[in-house]
C-alpha positions in Angstrom: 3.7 19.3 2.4 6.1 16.2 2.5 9.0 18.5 3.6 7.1 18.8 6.7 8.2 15.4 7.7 11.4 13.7 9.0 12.4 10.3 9.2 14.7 9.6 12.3 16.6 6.3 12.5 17.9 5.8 15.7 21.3 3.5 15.8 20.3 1.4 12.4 23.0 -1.7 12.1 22.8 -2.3 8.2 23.4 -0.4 5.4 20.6 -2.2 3.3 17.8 -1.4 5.6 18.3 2.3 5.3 18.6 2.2 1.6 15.1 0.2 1.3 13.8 3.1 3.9 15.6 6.1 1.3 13.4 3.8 -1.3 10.1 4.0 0.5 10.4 7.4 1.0 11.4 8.3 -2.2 8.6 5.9 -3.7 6.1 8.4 -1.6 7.6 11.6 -2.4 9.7 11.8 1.4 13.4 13.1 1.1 14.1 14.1 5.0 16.0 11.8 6.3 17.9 11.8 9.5 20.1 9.0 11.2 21.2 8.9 14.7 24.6 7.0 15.5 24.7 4.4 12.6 26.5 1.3 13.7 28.7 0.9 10.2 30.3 3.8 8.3 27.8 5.9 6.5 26.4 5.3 3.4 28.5 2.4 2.4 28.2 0.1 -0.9 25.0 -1.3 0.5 23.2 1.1 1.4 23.4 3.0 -1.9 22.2 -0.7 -4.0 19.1 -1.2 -1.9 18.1 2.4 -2.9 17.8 1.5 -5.6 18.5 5.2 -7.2 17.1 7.2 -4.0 20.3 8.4 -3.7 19.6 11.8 -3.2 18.0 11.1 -0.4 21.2 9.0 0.5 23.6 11.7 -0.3 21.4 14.5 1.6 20.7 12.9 4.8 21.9 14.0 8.1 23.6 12.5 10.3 24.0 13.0 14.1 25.7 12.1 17.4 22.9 11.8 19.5 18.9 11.7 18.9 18.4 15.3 21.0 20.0 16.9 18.6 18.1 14.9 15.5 14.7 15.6 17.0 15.6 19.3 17.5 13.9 21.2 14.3 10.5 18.9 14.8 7.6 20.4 16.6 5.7 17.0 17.0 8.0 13.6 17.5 5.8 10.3 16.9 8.1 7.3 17.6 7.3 3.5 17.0 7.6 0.7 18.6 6.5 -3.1 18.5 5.8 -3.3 22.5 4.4 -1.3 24.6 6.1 1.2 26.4 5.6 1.7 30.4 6.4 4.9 29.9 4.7 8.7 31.2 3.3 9.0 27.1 0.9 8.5 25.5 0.5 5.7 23.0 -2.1 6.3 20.0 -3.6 4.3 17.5 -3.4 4.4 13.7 -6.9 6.2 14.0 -5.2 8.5 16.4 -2.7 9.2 14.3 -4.6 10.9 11.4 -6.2 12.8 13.2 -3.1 14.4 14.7 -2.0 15.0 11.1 -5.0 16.3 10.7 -5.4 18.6 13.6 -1.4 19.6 13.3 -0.9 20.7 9.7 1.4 23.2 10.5 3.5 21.4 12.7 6.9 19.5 11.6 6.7 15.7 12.3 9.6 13.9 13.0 9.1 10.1 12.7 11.3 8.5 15.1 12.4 4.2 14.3 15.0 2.3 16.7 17.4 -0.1 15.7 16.4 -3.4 14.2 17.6 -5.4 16.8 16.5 -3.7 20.0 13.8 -0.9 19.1 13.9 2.4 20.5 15.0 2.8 24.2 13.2 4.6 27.0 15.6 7.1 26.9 15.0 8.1 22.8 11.5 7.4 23.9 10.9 10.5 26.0 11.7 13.0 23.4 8.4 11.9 21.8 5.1 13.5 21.9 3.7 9.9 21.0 3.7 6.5 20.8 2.5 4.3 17.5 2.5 0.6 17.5 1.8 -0.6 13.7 -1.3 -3.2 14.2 0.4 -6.3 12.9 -0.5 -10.3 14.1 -0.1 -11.0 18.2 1.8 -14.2 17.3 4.5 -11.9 16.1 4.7 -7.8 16.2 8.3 -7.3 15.6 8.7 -6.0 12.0 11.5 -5.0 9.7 13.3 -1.3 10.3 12.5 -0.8 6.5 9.2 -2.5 6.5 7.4 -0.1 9.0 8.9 2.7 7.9 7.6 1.8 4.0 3.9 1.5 6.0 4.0 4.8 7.5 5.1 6.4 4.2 2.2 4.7 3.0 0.3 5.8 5.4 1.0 9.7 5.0 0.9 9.3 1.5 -2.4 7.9 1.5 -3.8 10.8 4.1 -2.0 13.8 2.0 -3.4 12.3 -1.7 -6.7 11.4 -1.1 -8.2 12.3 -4.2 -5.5 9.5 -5.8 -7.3 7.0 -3.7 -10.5 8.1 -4.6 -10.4 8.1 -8.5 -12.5 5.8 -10.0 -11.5 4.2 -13.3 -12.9 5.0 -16.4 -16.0 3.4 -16.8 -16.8 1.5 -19.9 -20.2 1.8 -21.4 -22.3 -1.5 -20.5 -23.7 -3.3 -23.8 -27.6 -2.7 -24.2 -29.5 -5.9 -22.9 -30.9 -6.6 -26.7 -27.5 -6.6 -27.7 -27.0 -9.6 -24.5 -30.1 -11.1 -26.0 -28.9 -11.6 -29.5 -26.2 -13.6 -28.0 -27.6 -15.5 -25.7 -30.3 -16.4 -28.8 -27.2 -17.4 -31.1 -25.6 -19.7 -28.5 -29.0 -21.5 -27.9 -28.9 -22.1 -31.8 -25.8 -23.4 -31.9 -26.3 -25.6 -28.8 -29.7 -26.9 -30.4 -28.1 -28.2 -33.7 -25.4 -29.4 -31.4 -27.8 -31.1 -29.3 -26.7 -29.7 -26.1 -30.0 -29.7 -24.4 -30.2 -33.2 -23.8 -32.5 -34.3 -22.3 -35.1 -32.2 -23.3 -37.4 -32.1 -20.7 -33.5 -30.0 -18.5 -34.0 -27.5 -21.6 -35.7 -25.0 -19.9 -33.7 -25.0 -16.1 -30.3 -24.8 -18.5 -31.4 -22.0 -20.3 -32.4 -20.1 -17.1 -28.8 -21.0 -15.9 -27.4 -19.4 -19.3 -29.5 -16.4 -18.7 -28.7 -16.2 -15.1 -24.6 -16.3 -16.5 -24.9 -13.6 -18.5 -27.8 -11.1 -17.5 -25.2 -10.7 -14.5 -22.2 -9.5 -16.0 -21.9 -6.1 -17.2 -19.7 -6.7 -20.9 -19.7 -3.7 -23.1 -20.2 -4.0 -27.0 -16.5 -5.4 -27.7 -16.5 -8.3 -25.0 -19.9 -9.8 -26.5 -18.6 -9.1 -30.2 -15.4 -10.8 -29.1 -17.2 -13.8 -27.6 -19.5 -13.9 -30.2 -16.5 -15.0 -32.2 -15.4 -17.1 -29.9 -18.5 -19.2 -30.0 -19.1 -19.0 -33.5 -15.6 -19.9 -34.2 -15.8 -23.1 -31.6 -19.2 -24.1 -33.5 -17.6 -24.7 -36.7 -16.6 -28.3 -38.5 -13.1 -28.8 -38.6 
């Protein structure tokens, strides 16, 4: 289902931010990746390092004169943009935006970023079907060309794989409380002939506190064998 989605960079100025955008997408399984105009010859030395091996995405990009003719083969063109456009389109949410991958599984997105100094223009703004401004801080929206597209890979990623995101680890089997009880009854030993409870009378309130520690964790059968040692092992004359 990735192949369903296009990355469009419209008039990029460095060679290093589209290699750390052939990264992201390579990092997320993306390979479509469409420039409009670059501003240097393209790829050069630098665009190729900051891939840092996505060069088949590199070496299989397109490139094109003019964005009409990148946006051509989509059926849905989301752009993005740090401000917010007065423009005839409608700009969506984050929210709004899964459920248009939702509700348009068929269609072919094209994902549509403007240059890093300037953004997308009103002009490469009307070939979009929509608007997306990533939510960032208010004191300062403008992020890097490679750094929102990296988010939105995310972003897809994480809305295509969600059984990924909702695998639980392995769960280790929690030691039996008699098991928590022989501990906590060989530490209180040790601290006795230590003479830890001093005075006697805050006995009973520190032993509630070492109950308290303990009862609340969940260790399994190695951790309290493990700090069994410890404590053993910390008891002993040198």
């Amino acid at each position: 289902m990735n192949n369903k989605f296009g990355f469009i960079l419209v008039k990029p100025q460095l060679g290093e931010n589209i290699g750390a955008c052939a990264r992201s997408m390579k990092n997320f399984g993306f390979t479509n990746l469409n420039i409009v105009s670059p501003k240097f010859i393209f790829p050069n030395h630098k665009t190729k390092a900051t891939s840092v091996g996505a060069y088949d995405v590199i070496d299989n990009a397109k490139v094109f004169n003019n964005t009409e003719e990148a946006v051509e083969k989509f059926d849905i063109i989301i752009s993005f943009s740090a401000r917010k456009r007065d423009i005839n389109k409608k700009h969506i949410t984050m929210s709004d935006f899964y459920k248009i991958l939702n509700s348009k599984k068929s269609s072919k997105f094209g994902l549509m970023f403007g240059p890093e100094a300037s953004g997308l223009s009103n002009k490469d703004l009307s070939y979009s079907n929509f608007i997306l401004q990533i939510p960032t801080s208010k004191k300062f929206k403008s992020l890097n060309l490679s750094h929102s597209v990296t988010i939105i890979c995310f972003e897809i990623f994480r809305f295509l794989k969600k059984n990924l995101f909702n695998k639980k680890g392995k769960k280790m089997k929690v030691s039996s409380k008699s098991n928590i009880i022989s501990l906590i009854n060989h530490l209180t030993k040790l601290l006795e002939r230590k003479e830890f409870f001093n005075p006697k009378e805050k006995k009973r309130s520190m032993l509630l506190n070492i109950n308290n520690l303990f009862y609340r964790l969940e260790p399994n059968d190695k951790e309290l064998r493990i700090l069994a040692s410890i404590i053993s092992c910390l008891s002993k004359n040198n």
